[in-house]
TIKOL-239127 format. One record per residue (C-alpha): residue in three letters; x, y, z. Coordinates in Angstrom, 3 decimals. Example, Ala and Ser with C-alpha at 12.3 -4.5 7.8 and 13.67 -1.06 7.14 Angstrom:
% TIKOL-239127
> ALA/12.300/-4.500/7.800
> SER/13.670/-1.060/7.140
***
This chain:
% TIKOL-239127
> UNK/-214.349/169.026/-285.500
> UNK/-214.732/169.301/-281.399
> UNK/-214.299/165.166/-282.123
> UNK/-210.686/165.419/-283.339
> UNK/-207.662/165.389/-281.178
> UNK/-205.845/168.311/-280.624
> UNK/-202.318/166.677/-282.058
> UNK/-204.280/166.510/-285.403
> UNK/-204.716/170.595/-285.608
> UNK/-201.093/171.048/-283.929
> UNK/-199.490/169.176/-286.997
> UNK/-201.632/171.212/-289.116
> UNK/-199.693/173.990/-287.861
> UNK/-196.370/172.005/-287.791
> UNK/-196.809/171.499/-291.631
> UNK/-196.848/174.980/-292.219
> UNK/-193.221/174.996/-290.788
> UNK/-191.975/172.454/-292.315
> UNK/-193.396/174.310/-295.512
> UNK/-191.661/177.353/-295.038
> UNK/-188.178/175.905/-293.134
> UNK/-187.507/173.391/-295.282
> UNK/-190.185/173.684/-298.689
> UNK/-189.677/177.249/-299.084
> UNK/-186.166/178.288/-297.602
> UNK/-184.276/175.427/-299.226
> UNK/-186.537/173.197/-301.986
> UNK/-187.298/175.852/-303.992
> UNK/-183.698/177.646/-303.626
> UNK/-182.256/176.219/-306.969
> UNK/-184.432/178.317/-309.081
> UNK/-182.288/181.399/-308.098
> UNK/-178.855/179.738/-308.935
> UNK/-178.355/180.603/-311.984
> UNK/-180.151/183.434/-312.549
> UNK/-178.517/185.224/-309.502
> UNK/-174.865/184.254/-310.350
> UNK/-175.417/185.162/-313.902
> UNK/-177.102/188.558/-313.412
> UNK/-174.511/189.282/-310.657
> UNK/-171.791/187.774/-312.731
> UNK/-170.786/185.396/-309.759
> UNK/-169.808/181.319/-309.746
> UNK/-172.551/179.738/-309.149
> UNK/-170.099/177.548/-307.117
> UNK/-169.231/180.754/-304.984
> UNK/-173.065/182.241/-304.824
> UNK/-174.746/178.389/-304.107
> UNK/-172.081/178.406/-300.840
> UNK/-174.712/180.812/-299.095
> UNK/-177.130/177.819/-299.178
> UNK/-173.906/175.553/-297.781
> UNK/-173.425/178.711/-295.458
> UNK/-177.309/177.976/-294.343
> UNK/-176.838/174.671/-293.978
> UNK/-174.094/174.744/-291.558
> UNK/-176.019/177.135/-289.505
> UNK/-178.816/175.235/-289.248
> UNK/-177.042/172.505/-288.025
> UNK/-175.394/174.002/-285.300
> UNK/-178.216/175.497/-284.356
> UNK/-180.178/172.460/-284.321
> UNK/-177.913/171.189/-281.483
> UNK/-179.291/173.856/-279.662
> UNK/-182.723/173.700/-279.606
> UNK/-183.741/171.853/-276.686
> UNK/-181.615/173.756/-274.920
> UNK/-183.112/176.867/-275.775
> UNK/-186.515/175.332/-275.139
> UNK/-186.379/174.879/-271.951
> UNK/-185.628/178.287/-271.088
> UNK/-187.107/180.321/-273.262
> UNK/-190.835/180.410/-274.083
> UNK/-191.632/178.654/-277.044
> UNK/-193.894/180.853/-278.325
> UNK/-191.553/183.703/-278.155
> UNK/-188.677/181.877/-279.181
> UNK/-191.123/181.258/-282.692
> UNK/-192.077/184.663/-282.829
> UNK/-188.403/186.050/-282.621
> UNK/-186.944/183.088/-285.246
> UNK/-189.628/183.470/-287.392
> UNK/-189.241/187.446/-287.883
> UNK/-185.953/187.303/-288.216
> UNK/-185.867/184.455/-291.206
> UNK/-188.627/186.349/-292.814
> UNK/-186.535/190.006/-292.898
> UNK/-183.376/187.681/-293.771
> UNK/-185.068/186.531/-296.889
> UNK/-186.380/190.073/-297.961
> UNK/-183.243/191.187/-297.273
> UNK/-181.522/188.610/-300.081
> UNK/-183.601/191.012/-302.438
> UNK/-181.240/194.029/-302.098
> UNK/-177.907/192.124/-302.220
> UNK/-175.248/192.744/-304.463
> UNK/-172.366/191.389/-303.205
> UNK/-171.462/187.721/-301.796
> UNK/-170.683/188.488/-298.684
> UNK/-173.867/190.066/-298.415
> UNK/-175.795/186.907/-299.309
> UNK/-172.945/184.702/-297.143
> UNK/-174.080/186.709/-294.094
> UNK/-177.937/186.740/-294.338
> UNK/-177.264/182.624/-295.104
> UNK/-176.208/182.528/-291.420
> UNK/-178.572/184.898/-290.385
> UNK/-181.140/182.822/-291.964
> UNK/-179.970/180.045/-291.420
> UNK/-179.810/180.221/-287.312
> UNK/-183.364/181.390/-287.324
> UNK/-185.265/178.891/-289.138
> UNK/-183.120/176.284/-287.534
> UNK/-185.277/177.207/-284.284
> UNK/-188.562/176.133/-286.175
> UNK/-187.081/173.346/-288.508
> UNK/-186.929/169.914/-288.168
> UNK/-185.496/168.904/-284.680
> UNK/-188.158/171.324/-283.273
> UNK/-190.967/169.950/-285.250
> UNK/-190.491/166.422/-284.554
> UNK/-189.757/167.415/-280.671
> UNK/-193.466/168.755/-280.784
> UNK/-194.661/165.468/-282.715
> UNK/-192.902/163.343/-280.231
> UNK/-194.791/165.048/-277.468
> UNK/-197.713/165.104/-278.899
> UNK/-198.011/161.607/-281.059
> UNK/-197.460/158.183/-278.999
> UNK/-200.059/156.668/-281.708
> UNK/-199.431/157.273/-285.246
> UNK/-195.971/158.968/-284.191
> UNK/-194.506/157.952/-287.672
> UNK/-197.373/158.859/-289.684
> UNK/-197.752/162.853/-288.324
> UNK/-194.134/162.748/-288.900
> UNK/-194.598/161.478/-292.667
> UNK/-197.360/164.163/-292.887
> UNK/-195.211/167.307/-291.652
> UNK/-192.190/166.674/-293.396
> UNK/-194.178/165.598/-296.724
> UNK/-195.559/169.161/-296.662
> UNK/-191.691/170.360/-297.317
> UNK/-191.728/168.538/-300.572
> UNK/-195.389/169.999/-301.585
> UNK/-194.203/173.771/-301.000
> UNK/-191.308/172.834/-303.120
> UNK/-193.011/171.188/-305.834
> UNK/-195.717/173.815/-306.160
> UNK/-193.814/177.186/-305.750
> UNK/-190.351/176.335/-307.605
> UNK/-192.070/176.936/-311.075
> UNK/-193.932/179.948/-309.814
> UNK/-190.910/181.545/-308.241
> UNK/-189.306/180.628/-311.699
> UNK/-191.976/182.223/-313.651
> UNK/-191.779/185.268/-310.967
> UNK/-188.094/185.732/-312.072
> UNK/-189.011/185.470/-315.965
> UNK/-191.812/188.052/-315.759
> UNK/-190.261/190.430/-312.805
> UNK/-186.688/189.715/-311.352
> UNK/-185.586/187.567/-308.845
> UNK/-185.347/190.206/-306.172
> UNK/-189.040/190.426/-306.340
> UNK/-189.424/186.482/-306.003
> UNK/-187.156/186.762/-302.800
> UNK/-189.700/189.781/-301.836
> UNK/-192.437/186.771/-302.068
> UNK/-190.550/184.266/-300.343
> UNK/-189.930/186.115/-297.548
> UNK/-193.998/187.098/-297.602
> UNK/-194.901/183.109/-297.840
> UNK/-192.377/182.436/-294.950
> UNK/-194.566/184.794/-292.542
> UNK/-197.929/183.625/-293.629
> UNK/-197.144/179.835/-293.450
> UNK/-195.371/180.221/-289.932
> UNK/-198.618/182.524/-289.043
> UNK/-200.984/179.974/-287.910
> UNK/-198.081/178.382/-285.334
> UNK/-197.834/181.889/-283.627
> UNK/-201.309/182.318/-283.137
> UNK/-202.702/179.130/-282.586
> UNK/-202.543/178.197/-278.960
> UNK/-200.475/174.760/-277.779
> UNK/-197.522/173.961/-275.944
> UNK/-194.512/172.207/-276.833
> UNK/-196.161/169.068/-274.107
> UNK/-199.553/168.320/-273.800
> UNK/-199.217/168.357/-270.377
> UNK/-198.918/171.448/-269.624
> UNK/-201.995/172.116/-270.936
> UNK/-203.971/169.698/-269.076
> UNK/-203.915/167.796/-271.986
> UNK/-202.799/164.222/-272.852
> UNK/-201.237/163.184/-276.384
> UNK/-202.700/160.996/-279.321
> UNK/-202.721/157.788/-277.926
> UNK/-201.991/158.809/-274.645
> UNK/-204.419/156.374/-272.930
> UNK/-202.486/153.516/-273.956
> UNK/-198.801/152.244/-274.178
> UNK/-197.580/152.014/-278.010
> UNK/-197.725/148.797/-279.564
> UNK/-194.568/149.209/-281.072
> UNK/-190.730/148.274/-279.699
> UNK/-187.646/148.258/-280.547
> UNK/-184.358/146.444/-279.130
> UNK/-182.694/148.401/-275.961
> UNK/-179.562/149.014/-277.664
> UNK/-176.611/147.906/-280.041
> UNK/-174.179/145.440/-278.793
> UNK/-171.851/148.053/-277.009
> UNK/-168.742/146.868/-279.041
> UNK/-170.059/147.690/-281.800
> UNK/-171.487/151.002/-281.146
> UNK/-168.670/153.098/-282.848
> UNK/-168.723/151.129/-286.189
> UNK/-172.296/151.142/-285.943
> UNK/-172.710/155.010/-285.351
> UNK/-170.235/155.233/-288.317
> UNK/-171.890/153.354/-290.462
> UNK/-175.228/155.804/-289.999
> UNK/-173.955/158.549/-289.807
> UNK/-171.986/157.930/-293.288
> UNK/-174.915/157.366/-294.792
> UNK/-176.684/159.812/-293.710
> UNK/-173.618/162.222/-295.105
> UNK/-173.852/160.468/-298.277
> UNK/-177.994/160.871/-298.680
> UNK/-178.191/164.203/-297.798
> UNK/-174.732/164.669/-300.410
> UNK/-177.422/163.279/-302.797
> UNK/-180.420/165.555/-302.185
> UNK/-178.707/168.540/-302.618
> UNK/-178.317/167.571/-306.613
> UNK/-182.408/168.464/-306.623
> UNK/-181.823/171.814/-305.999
> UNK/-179.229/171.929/-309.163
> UNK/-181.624/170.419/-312.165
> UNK/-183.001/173.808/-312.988
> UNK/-179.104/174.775/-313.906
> UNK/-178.848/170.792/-315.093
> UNK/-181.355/171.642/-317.869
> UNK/-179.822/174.377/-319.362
> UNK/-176.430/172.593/-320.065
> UNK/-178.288/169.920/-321.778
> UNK/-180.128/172.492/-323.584
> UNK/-183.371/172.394/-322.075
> UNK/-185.894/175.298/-321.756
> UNK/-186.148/177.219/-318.062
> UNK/-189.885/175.856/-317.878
> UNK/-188.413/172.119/-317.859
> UNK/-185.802/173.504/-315.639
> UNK/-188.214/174.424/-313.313
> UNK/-190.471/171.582/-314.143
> UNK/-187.473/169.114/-312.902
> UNK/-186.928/170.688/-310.097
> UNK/-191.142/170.123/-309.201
> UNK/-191.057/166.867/-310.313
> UNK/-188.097/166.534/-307.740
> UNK/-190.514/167.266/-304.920
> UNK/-193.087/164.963/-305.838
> UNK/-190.744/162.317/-305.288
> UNK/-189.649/163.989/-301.897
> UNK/-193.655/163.994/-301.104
> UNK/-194.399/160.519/-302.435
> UNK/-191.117/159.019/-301.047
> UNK/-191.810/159.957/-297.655
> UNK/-194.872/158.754/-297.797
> UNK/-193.943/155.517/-299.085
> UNK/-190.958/154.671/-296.847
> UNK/-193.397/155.162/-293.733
> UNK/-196.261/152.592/-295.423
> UNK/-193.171/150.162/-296.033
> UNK/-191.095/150.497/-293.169
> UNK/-194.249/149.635/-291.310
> UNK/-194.565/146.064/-293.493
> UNK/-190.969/145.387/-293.946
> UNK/-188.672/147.100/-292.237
> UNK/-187.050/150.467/-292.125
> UNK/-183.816/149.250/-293.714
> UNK/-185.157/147.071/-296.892
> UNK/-187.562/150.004/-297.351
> UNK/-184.551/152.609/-297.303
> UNK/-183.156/150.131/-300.075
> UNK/-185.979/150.453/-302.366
> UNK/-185.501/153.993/-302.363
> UNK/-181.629/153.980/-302.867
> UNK/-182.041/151.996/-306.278
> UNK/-185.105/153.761/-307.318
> UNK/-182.825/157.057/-306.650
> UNK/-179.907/155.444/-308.829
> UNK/-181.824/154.879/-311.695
> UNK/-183.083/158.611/-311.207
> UNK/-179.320/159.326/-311.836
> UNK/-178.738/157.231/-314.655
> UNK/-181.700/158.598/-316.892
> UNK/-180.309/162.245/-315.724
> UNK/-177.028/161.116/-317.240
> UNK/-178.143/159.351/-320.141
> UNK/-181.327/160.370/-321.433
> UNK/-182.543/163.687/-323.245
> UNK/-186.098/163.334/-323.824
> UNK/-188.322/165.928/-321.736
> UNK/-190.808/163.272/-320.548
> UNK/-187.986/161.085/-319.538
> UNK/-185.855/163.587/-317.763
> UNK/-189.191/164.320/-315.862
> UNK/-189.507/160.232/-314.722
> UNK/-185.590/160.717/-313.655
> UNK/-186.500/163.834/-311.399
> UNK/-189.347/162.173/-310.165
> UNK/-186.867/158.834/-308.986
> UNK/-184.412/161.275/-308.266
> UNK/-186.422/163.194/-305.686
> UNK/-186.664/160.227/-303.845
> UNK/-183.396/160.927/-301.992
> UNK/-185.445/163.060/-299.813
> UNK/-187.532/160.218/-298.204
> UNK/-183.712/158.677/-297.645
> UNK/-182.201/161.842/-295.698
> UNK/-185.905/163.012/-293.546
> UNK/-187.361/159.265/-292.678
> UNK/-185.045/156.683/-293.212
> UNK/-182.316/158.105/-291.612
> UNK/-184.168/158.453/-287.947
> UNK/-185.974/155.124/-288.686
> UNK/-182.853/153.629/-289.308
> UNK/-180.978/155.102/-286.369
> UNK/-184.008/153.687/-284.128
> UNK/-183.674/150.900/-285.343
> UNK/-179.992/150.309/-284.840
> UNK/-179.604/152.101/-281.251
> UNK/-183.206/151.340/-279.554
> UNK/-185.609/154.517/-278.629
> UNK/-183.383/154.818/-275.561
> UNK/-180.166/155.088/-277.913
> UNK/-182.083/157.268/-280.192
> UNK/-182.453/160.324/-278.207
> UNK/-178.207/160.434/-277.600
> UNK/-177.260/159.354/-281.289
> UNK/-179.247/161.233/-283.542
> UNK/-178.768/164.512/-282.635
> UNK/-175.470/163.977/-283.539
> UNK/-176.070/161.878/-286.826
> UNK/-178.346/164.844/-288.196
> UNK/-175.800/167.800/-287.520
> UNK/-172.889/165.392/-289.476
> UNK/-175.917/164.776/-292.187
> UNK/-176.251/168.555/-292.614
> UNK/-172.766/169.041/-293.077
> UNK/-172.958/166.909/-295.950
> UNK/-175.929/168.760/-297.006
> UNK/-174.164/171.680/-296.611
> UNK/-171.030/170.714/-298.718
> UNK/-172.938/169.153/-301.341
> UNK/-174.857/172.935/-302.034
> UNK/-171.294/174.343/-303.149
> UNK/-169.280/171.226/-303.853
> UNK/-171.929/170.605/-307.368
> UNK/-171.727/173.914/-308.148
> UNK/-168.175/174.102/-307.986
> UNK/-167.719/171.127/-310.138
> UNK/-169.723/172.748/-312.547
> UNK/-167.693/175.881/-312.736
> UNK/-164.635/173.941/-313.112
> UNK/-165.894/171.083/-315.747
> UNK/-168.820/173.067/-317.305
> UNK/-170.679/170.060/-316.649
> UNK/-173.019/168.265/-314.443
> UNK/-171.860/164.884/-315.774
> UNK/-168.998/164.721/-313.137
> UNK/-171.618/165.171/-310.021
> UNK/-173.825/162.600/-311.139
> UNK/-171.318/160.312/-311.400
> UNK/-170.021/161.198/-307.873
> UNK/-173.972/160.713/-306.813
> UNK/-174.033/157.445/-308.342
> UNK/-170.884/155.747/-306.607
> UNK/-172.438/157.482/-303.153
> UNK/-175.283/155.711/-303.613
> UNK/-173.732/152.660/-304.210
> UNK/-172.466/152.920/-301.057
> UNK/-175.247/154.200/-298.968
> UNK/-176.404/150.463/-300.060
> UNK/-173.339/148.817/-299.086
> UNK/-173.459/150.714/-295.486
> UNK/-177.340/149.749/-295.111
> UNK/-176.289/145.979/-296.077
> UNK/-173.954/145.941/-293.115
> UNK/-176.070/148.233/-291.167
> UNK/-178.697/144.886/-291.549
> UNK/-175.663/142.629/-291.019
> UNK/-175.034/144.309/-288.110
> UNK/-178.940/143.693/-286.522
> UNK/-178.684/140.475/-287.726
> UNK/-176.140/139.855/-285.284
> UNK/-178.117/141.309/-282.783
> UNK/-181.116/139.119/-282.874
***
């Protein structure tokens, strides 16, 4: 062990943020839609807009981040975000009324945006120059593994108890997979510590092109950051198939099951797109996934059978390897690593907006149509599109070259 890098045991601890950020606070979330709304005799439209509410947050308060890093000690600024997400979530166990749970979404949603994504991959940046892509892979796969494992127990926690005592255990797994990031000592730089990252010794043997011609930056920028809107739309369906099974008439367990199969293909997916972007590119890669995802949505709309709505889920989930990896791959891809740092900042608050919508938007078209039929449809033509903006997106660095 005295053999392995540092980096290596940091993203150990960086996966047990992602876990609890994005795996526990949002993946598993669908499990308490309808239950919650039911119980409380809300929309589900109305009580899924805390997760939109959440989303939103987030986002903002992604933008702020680096800002906040730089003056405040990390370490203290974890502490502090961590404490407060984790009395947030127990907190959505004694709530009654939707303002209540609109108001700990913010609340929650502000604090684990201080340990989510933008702050993870700051950390692997700093710490990764080799094998950058792969410790990112790694932490953000760990989001789809919490997800995958816990959705059926927090739905079997609900079935035996209540849901106020799964939120109870949520909040509990939040502080004990953020634990081992407060207490284990590292920096947000290696340098600081005397230390020097993975791969450090030697310049990276990858590049990437300086920048987009500058006439085309707008249409370029547009054309990412719609499709990052229209992925992370898409992803937000996951969190819905628990509630998608019971209009088709499906038992809570397959419910629940969907939703874990879901995360598999979130794990597997990001997995995959790394391995391929590596061989062939991070935009044909991103298309693989895109029509693997559609036909994920066309056996959701079409087909009945328990093992084959578990296959859909499972091609469905893949829309998570589109909004986490391809969507920074891509970016770099376009705009250069130079470019990067300015552009995607920007493209991942607009992609969480879409996120955001999608939460209430599908649960409001459910409310309205008593269906899910309508949102998969919607998914489908979005994802038609994300393939038509990646097509010009490849135009585009065709161009280039």
């Amino acid at each position: 062990m005295k053999n392995i890098h540092k980096a290596w045991r940091v993203l150990i601890v960086l996966c047990g943020l992602a876990a609890a950020a994005v795996g526990i606070s949002i993946n598993t979330s669908g499990v308490f839609y309808s239950i919650v709304a039911d119980e409380l005799d809300l929309l589900r439209g109305a009580f899924a807009f805390h997760m939109t509410i959440f989303s939103l947050v987030t986002a903002i308060s992604a933008l702020f981040v680096p800002k906040f890093l730089r003056k405040i000690s990390f370490k203290i600024l974890l502490l502090i975000s961590v404490l407060v997400a984790v009395v947030g979530t127990a907190l959505m166990a004694i709530s009654t009324h939707l303002w209540q749970f609109y108001l700990l979404g913010a609340i929650r949603g502000f604090s684990t945006g201080m340990f989510s994504i933008v702050t993870i991959t700051i950390i692997i940046n700093h710490w990764f120059i080799d094998k950058n892509g792969l410790a990112t892979s790694i932490a953000l796969a760990f989001s789809g593994i919490m997800g995958a494992i816990f959705s059926p127990i927090f739905s079997a926690i609900i079935a035996v108890a209540s849901w106020q005592t799964a939120y109870l255990i949520e909040a509990f797994l939040l502080f004990c997979l953020c634990l081992p990031a407060i207490l284990y000592p590292f920096t947000i730089q290696p340098e600081i510590s005397n230390l020097k990252a993975y791969g450090g010794d030697r310049s990276p043997l990858k590049t990437y092109p300086k920048s987009t011609n500058t006439q085309a930056l707008p249409f370029t920028l547009f054309i990412i950051m719609s499709f990052g809107v229209m992925v992370s739309f898409v992803s937000s369906m996951t969190q819905h198939l628990p509630s998608y099974a019971e209009t088709i008439e499906s038992s809570a367990a397959i419910g629940a099951s969907l939703l874990s199969m879901g995360m598999f293909g979130n794990i597997i997916s990001k997995i995959i797109i790394g391995f391929f972007s590596d061989k062939i590119g991070a935009i044909k890669s991103s298309l693989i996934l895109l029509l693997a995802n559609i036909l994920g949505a066309i056996l959701l709309l079409f087909t009945r059978t328990s093992v084959l709505l578990l296959l859909a889920a499972f091609l469905f989930g893949s829309c998570y390897g589109l909004g986490a990896v391809s969507v920074p791959l891509v970016t770099r891809v376009m705009f250069g690593k130079n470019g990067y740092v300015k552009v995607f900042p920007v493209v991942s608050f607009v992609s969480n907006v879409g996120a955001a919508i999608a939460f209430s938007t599908i649960g409001y078209i459910y409310d309205f149509t008593k269906s899910y039929t309508p949102a998969l449809i919607l998914i489908v033509f979005l994802l038609i599109l994300s393939i038509i903006s990646l097509l010009v997106a490849n135009h585009l660095m065709t161009i280039q070259k």
